[in-house]
Structures are given as C-alpha cells and as structure tokens.
C-alpha angles and dihedrals in degrees: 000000000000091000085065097040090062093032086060089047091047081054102046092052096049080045088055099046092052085052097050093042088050091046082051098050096044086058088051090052103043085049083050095051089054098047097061096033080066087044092057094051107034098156085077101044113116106205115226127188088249092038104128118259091247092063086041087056107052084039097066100028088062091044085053094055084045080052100236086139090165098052088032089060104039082064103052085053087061102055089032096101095030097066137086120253094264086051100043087060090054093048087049096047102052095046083056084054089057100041083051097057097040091059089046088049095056098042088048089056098033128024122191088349094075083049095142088031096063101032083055097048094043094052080051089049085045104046094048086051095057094053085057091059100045082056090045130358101184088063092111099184086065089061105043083054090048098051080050085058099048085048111044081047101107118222129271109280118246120269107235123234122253110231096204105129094174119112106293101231130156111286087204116058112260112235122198109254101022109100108231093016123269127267 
C-alpha cells in the first residue's frame, strides 16, 4: 500500500511540473504573439521605456524607411545596450545605414557647402560600421558600406597660411629650467 502511495505522489508531482512548464510556455508564446502582432503593424507601435527591444526595433527600423533618421536613431540608442550580440550588430548596422544616408543626402543637396555636416555624418557611418565588423567580419554588406563612408568623406580642408611676416619669437616668456619655457 505505501509503494502506491508514493507511486501516486511521484505522479502527481511529474503531473504538476508539466502543468507548470506548459503554463510557462503558454505565457512565452502569447508574449511572442504579441510581439510580432505589433511587428507586423509598426505604424501603430507606441514605444515605452519598458517596451522590448524587438518592438523597439521594428519600430525604428520602419520610422528610418519613412525617413524620420533623428527619431529613428534616437531609438536605436535606446535599445543599443538592451539587446543580445546578434541583435546589437543589427542595431549597429542599420544606424550606420542612417548615418550613411544622411551624409549622402547632404552631399547630394549640397555639395562643399555641407562640408562639417557630411564629414560628421560619415565618421558616425564609419564608426558604426566598424563595430559591425569587430562583431563579424565576414558581414559584407558592412563593409561595402564602410568603404562608401571612407569615400563620400571629403578631404581635410586646407590650413590656411598665416600671413604674419614679423620675427617669430615666444609669445610666453621663456624661464631657465622649465622645457619649453613657462606662461
């Protein structure tokens, strides 16, 4: 009589864990669901400071083909140190994407002229790219993106001259002992 007694506890437990994983995993796949219920429509996602990174994702991936780069990035920001490795190449890779396309945008409109505004966007574009391909190298389209960077980038601009002819002496007084002199 004992030996069943402990047979129908035995069983009751192993009854009660599968219970308890399928309840789990019930719960898994209805966050899921919703998840990708929100990705498939992410006009209508409203971003929350503990939305998941997933949401935050589609999100701003969809705000960046509408061409909204600023708010765009300053999502991805966001989610940049919330995310898994995998992910955090994505999210890298697509704000160098941005970046990108902003530089190219103002060199398209206008020229020399954006000079500071496309040098800064393209060291952005460079520098996400680079993270990329610390994470992994072999992600081609990172470097063909990078090699774009480094080509739309316009040169350093040319120090100009001074024109002073006078003797070139110290402007700060010069004491014994100090290399280089003292101020």
């Amino acid at each position: 009589m004992k030996s069943w007694k402990t047979i129908d506890a035995v069983v009751l437990a192993i009854l009660l864990g599968l219970i308890a994983a399928i309840i789990a995993e019930g719960s898994q796949l209805y966050r899921i669901r919703q998840i990708n219920l929100a990705i498939a429509r992410p006009e209508a996602i409203v971003v929350e400071d503990d939305s998941p990174p997933e949401i935050v994702f589609a999100k701003a991936w969809h705000l960046g083909h509408r061409g909204e780069f600023q708010e765009a990035l300053r999502l991805y920001n966001g989610i940049e140190h919330r995310v898994t490795r995998g992910e955090y190449e994505k999210v890298k890779y697509n704000m160098g994407q941005l970046y990108l396309s902003e530089a190219a945008r103002y060199w398209n409109e206008q020229g020399v002229w954006a000079y500071s505004e496309v040098l800064t966007w393209s060291a952005l574009a460079q520098k996400a790219f680079h993270d990329v391909l610390v994470l992994n190298p072999s992600n081609w389209d990172a470097r063909f993106n990078l090699e774009f960077a480094l080509r739309i980038s316009p040169p350093p601009r040319a120090q100009e001259k001074a024109d002073w002819t006078g003797r070139r002496s110290s402007v700060h007084s010069i004491y014994p002992g100090i290399p280089g002199g003292g101020p």
